[in-house]
C-alpha positions in Angstrom: 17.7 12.8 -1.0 16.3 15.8 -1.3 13.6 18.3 -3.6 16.8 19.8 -5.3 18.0 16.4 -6.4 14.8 15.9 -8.3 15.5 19.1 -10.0 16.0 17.2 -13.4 13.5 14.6 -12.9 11.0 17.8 -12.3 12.6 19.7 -15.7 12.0 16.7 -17.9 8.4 16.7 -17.7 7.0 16.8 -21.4 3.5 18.3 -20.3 1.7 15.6 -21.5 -0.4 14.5 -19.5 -0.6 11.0 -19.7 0.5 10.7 -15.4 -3.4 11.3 -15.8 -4.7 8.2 -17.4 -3.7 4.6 -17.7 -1.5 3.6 -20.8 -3.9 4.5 -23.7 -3.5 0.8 -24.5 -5.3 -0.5 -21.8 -8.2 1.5 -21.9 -11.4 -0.2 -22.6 -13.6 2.4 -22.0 -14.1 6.6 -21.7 -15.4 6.0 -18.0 -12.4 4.0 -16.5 -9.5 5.5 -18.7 -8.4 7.8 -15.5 -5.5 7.0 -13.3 -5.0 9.7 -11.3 -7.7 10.4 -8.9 -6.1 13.4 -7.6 -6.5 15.2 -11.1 -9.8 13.8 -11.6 -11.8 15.0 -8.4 -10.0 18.3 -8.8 -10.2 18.6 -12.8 -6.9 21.1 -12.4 -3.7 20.4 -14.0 -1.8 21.6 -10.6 -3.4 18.2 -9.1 -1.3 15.6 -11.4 1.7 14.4 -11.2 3.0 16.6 -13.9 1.1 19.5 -12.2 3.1 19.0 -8.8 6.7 18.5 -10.9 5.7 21.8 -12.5 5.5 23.2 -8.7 8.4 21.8 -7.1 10.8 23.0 -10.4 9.3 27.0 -9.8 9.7 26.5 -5.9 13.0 25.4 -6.3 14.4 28.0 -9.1 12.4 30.7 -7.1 9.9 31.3 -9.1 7.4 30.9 -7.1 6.6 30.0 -3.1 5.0 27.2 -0.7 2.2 28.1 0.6 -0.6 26.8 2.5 -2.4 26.5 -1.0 0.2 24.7 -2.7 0.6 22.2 0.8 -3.0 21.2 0.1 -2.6 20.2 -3.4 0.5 18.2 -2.7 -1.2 16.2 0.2 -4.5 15.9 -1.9 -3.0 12.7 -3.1 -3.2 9.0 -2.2 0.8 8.2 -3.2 -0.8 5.5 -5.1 1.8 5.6 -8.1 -0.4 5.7 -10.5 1.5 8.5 -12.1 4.6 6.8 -12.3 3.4 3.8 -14.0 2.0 5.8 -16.8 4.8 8.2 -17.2 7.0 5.6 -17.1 5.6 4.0 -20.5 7.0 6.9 -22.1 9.7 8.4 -20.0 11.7 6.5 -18.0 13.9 9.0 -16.8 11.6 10.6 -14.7 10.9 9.6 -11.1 7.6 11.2 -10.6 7.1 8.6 -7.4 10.3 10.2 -5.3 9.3 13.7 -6.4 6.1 13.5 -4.5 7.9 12.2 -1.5 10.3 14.5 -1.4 7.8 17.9 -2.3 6.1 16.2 1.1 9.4 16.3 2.7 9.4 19.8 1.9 6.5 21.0 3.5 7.6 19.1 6.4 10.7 20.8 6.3 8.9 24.5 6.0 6.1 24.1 8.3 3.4 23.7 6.1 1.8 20.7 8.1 -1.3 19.2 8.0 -2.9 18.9 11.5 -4.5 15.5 11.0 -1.0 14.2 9.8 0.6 15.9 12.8 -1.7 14.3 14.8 -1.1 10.6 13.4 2.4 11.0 13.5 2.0 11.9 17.8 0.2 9.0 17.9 2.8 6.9 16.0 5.7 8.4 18.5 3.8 7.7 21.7 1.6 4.5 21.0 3.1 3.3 17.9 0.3 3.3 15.9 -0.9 6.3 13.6 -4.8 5.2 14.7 -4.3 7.2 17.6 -5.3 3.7 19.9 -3.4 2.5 23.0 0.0 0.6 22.4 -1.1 -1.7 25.4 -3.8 -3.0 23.4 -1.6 -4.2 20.3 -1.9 -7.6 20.8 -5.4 -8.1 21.8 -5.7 -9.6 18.3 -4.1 -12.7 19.1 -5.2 -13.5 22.5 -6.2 -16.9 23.1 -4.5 -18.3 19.6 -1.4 -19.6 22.0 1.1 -18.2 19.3 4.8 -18.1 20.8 5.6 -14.5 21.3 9.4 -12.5 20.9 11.3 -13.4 24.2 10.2 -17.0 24.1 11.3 -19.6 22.0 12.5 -18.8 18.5 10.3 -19.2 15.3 10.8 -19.9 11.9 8.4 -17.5 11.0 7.7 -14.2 12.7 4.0 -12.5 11.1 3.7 -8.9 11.6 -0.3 -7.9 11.4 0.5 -4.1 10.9 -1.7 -1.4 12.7 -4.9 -1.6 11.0 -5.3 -5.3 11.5 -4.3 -5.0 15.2 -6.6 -2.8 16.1 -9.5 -2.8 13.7 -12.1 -5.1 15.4 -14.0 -5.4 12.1 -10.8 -6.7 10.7 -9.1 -8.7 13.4 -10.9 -12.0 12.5 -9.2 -12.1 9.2 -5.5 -12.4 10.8 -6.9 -14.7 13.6 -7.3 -16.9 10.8 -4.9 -16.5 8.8 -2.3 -16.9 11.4 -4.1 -20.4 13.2 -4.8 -21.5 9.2 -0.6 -20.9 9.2 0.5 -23.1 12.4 -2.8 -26.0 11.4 -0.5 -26.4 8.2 2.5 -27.1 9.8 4.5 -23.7 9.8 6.2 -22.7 12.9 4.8 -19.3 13.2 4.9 -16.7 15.6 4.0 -13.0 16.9 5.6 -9.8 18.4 1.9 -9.2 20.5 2.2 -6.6 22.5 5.6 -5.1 21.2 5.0 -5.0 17.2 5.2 -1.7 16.5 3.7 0.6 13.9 6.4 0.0 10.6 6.9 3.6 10.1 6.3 3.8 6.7 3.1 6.0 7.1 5.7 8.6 8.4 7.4 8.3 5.4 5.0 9.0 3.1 3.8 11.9 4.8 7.1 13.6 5.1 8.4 12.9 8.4 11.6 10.8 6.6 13.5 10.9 9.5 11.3 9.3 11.6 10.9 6.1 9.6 14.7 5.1 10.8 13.5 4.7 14.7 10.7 2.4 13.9 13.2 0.4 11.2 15.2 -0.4 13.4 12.8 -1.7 16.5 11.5 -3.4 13.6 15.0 -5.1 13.0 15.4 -5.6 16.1 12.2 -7.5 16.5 13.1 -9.7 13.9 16.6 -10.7 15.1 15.2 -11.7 18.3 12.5 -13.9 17.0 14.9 -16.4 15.1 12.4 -16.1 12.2 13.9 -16.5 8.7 10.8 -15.5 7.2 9.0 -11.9 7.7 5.2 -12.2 7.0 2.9 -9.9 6.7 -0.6 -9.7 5.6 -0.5 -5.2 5.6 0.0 -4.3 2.5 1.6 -1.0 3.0 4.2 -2.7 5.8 4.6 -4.6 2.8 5.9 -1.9 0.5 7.6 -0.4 3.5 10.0 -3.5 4.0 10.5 -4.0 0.4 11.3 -0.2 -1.0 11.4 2.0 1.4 13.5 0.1 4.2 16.2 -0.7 1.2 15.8 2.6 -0.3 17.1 4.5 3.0 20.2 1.8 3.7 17.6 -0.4 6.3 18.0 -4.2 5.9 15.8 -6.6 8.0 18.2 -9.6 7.1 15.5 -11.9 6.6 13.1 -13.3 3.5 10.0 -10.4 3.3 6.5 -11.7 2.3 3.1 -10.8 2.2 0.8 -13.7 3.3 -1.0 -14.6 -0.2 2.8 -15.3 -1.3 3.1 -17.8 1.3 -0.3 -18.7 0.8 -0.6 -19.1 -2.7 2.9 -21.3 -2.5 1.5 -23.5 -0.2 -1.6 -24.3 -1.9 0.4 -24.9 -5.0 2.4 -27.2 -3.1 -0.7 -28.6 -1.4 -0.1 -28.5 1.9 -3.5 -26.1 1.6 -6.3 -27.9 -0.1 -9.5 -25.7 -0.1 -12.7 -27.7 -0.7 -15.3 -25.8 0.3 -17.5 -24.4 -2.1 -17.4 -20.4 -2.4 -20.6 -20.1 -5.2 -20.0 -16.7 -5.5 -18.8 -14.4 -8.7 -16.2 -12.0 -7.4 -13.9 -9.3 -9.0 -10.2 -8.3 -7.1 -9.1 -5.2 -6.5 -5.3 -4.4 -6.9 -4.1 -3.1 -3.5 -1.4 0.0 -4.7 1.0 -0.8 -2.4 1.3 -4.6 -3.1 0.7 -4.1 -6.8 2.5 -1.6 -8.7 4.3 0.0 -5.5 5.4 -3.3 -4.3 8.2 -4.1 -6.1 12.0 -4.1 -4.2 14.3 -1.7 -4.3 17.2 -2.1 -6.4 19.7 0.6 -6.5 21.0 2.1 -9.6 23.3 4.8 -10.6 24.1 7.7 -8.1 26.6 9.6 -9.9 26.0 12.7 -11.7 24.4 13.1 -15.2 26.5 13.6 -18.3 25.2 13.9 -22.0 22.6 11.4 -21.4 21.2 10.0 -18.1 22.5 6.6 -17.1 20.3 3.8 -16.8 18.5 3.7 -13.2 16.6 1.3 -11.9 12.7 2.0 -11.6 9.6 0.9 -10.1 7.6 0.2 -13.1 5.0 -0.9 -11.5 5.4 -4.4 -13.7 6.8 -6.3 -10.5 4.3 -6.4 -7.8 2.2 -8.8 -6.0 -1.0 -9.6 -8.9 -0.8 -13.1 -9.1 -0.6 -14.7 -5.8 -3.9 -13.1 -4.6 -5.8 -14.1 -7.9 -3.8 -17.7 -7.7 -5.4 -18.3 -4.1 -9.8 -17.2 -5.3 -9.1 -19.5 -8.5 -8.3 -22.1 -6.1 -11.6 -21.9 -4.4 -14.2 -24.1 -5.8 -17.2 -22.7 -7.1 -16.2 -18.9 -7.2 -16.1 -17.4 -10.5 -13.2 -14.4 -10.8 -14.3 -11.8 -13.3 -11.7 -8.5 -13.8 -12.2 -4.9 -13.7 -11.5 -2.4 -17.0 -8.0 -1.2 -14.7 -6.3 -4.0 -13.5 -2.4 -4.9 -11.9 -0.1 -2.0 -12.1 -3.0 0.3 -13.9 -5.3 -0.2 -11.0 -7.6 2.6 -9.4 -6.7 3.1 -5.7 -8.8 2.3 -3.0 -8.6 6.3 -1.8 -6.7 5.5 1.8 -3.5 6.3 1.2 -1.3 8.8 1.6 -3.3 10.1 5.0 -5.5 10.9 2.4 -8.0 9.1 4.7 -6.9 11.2 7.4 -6.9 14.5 6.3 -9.6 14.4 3.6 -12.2 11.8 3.9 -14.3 12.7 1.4 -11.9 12.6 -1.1 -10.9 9.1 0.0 -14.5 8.4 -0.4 -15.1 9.9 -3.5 -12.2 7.4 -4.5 -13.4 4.4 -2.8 -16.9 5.1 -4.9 -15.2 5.1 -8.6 -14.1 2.2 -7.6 -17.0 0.1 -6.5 -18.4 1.7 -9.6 -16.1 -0.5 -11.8 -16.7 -3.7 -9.8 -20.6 -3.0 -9.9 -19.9 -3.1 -13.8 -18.5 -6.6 -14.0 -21.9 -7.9 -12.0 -19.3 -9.6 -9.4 -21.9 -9.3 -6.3 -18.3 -9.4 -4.2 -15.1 -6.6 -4.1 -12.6 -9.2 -2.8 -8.4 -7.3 -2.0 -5.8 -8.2 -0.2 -5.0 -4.7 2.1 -7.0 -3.7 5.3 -6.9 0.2 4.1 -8.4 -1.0 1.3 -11.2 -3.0 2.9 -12.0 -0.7 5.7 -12.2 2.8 2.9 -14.8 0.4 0.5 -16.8 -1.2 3.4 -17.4 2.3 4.6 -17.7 3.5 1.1 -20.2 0.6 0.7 -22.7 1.9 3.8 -22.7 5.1 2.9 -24.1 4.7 -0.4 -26.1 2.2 0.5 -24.7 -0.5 -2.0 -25.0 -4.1 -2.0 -22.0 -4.8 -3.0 -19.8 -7.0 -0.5 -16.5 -6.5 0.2 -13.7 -9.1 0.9 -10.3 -9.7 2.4 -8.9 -13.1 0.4 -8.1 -14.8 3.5 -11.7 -14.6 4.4 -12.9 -16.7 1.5 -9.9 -18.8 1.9 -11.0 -19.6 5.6 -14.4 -19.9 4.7 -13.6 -22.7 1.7 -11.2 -24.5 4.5 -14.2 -24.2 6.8 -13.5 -21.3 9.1 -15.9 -19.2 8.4 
């Protein structure tokens, strides 16, 4: 696919702005009825979805030109699909989610780079990792858990921790735990170590397309040698990058593709997990984007061309994602008490990390980050708790720089912590 293929997605935008807000539906209030964060730092029309559509229609009927200008104002934007869900409530013809890809897969294309992106995507060619950290150091996480490792013996279950988790040593508890809590309940679970690799999805998104392919299929390969049956992971963008964008570009792992509080969730439901700690604590949950409203799989639709009216295609609403599982798991914890946010599930604000948003403009992911632990302060939960280590690394720091109390959670951790582990 490319920007021209987009062209009528791009020419069918009504101007109306709603890729700006949630659903007017679902607003309960003036201060959390944004969606777009993009559009609302900036307060400029050229910063929303429809904004960048209106772009990428005059750049491709030569109208107007890319420039380093118009670069920044495409990659001043998380990816967090925000857009699309609202758009969608009222236009489902329009893709606004693949025309953001693909005007990043344009400035790729011209040379309108952004050196911070350049610089993750060295890192992700030479050390697998877009944190710019040592490939030989990958599977430091799991040292000393005696977890079977690709090349051994054959598992039924291979877990993939993704890059942040593998190298974040704030973070690198959580997966310890998650991964012994896995093999104490009986599941035959096992690692890559050393050779996981970096799920290429990151690439992706910034515009490097090609370069997904070489990690897909390591990745592939990884999972045929381990046996496994079952691909878990607890990353949320790996997530969305085996479920969309692997299927979306012809890439299939073969195997059943879950992110942990699914097998979590179904395992305490089938009590083979009994948590019986008490967590006394009043918490809200934050929607990670890419296992919420971006995680939904792929399903193709229609490829031909357009006639009178445009054939059906298939979507991501946003409707689809991972919401339950995660809030399933802290209801099961005695003692906590869950209370919700205004913007919630697929109309959820983002965490401000994606996109290389983090990256390339910290402060905006900050900024972000902020709006957001200004909604959780509102529900008086004294705890963030999400499911995504982007998202808990961007509000932790978030957190210390304002000097907030609030605290900020994985669910695993309060998982191990009911079961004892913490």
């Amino acid at each position: 696919m490319a920007l021209q293929d987009m062209e009528r997605d791009m020419a069918g935008c009504s101007r109306c702005s709603s890729c700006k807000w949630i659903p007017h539906n679902q607003v309960k209030s003036w201060r959390f009825a944004q969606g777009c964060p993009s559009s609302t730092r900036y307060s400029f029309h050229a910063y929303s979805g429809s904004g960048k559509m209106i772009m990428g229609l005059s750049m491709l009927q030569s109208r107007s030109e890319l420039n380093d200008d118009v670069a920044g104002i495409i990659y001043n934007c998380q990816l967090c699909g925000s857009c699309q869900v609202s758009c969608q409530v009222y236009r489902d013809d329009i893709d606004l989610s693949d025309v953001l890809l693909e005007l990043r897969a344009k400035c790729v294309e011209d040379g309108f780079l952004i050196l911070e992106h350049m610089e993750m995507l060295q890192s992700m060619k030479k050390e697998d990792n877009p944190l710019g950290m040592l490939k030989a150091d990958r599977g430091r996480w799991a040292e000393g858990l005696g977890l079977p490792e690709i090349g051994g013996r054959q598992v039924e279950v291979l877990f993939h921790a993704g890059c942040r988790y593998s190298y974040d040593e704030d973070l690198r508890g959580t997966v310890r735990g998650t991964v012994s809590l896995l093999r104490d309940a009986g599941i035959d679970i096992g690692v890559a170590g050393k050779d996981e690799a970096c799920c290429g999805g990151r690439a992706y998104e910034l515009g490097y397309q090609g370069e997904m392919r070489n990690f897909a299929d390591d990745m592939a390969g990884r999972v045929k040698a381990s046996g496994a049956r079952t691909l878990v992971t607890a990353c949320s963008d790996c997530y969305y990058t085996f479920m969309y964008l692997y299927p979306k570009n012809g890439l299939d792992l073969g195997v059943e593709v879950l992110h942990i509080t699914e097998l979590v969730g179904r395992m305490i439901e089938e009590g083979r997990i009994e948590p019986a700690g008490e967590v006394p604590m009043r918490v809200t949950y934050h929607d990670p984007c890419h296992l919420g409203r971006r995680g939904e799989s792929y399903k193709e639709g229609w490829s031909g061309g357009d006639k009178l009216l445009r054939p059906v295609r298939f979507k991501q609403s946003g409707r689809l994602g991972v919401f339950d599982p995660p809030r399933d798991i802290i209801r099961a914890l005695p003692g906590i008490e869950l209370v919700e946010m205004e913007r919630i599930r697929e109309y959820s604000w983002c965490c401000g990390a994606g996109g290389g948003v983090l990256e390339a403009f910290p402060e905006f992911a900050s900024w972000t980050a902020g709006d957001r632990l200004e909604e959780a302060a509102a529900t008086g939960a004294e705890a963030l708790v999400t499911a995504c280590p982007w998202c808990v690394r961007v509000f932790r720091d978030a957190v210390t720089e304002r000097g907030m109390e609030m605290k900020i959670y994985d669910v695993m951790e309060l998982l191990a912590s009911s079961l004892g582990g913490a």
